[in-house]
C-alpha positions, 0 to 999 in steps of 0.5 A: 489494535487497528480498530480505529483504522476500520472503514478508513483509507489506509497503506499497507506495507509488506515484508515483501516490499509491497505498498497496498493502498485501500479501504480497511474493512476487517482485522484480527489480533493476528494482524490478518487484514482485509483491504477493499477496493485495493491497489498496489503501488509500483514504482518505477526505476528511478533511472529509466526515463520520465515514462517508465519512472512513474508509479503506477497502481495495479487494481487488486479488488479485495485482498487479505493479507496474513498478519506474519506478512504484514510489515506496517498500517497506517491511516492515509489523509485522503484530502492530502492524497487527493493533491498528489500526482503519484504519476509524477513520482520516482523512487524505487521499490522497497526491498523485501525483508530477511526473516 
């Protein structure tokens, strides 16, 4: 299911509101996943000034995530991201999913 993402850059989102942004090196029919050189995304509060607004990303190293708290993978276009100044962005975290 996610073998066309392997060895590719991808984002993850989990139930419980996390975006894992990494290297997709391993996954199983369970959607267990393994990110290599993994960050996590934080946004900052949208309302709180320039400096803690930014999103910032949280070094993780290498991460396995259980496919039950696997909400979405997606293959992430390196050249586009590479354009983007995620400093610059402002949002809010997503909120954790009711189970």
């Amino acid at each position: 299911m996610l073998t066309p993402y392997l060895r590719k850059r991808v984002s993850v989102l989990t139930t419980d509101g996390r975006h894992i942004l990494g290297i997709l090196h391993s996954a199983d029919q369970l959607m267990n996943v393994v990110v290599a050189n993994a960050v996590e995304r934080v946004a900052g509060a949208p309302g709180a000034g320039d400096a803690a607004a930014a999103v910032e990303e949280v070094p993780l190293g290498v991460l396995l995530l259980r496919g039950a708290d696997v909400l979405a993978v997606a293959e992430l276009n390196v050249f586009e991201e590479a354009q983007v100044d995620v400093g610059h962005l402002v949002g809010r975290d997503l909120p954790a999913c009711a189970r």
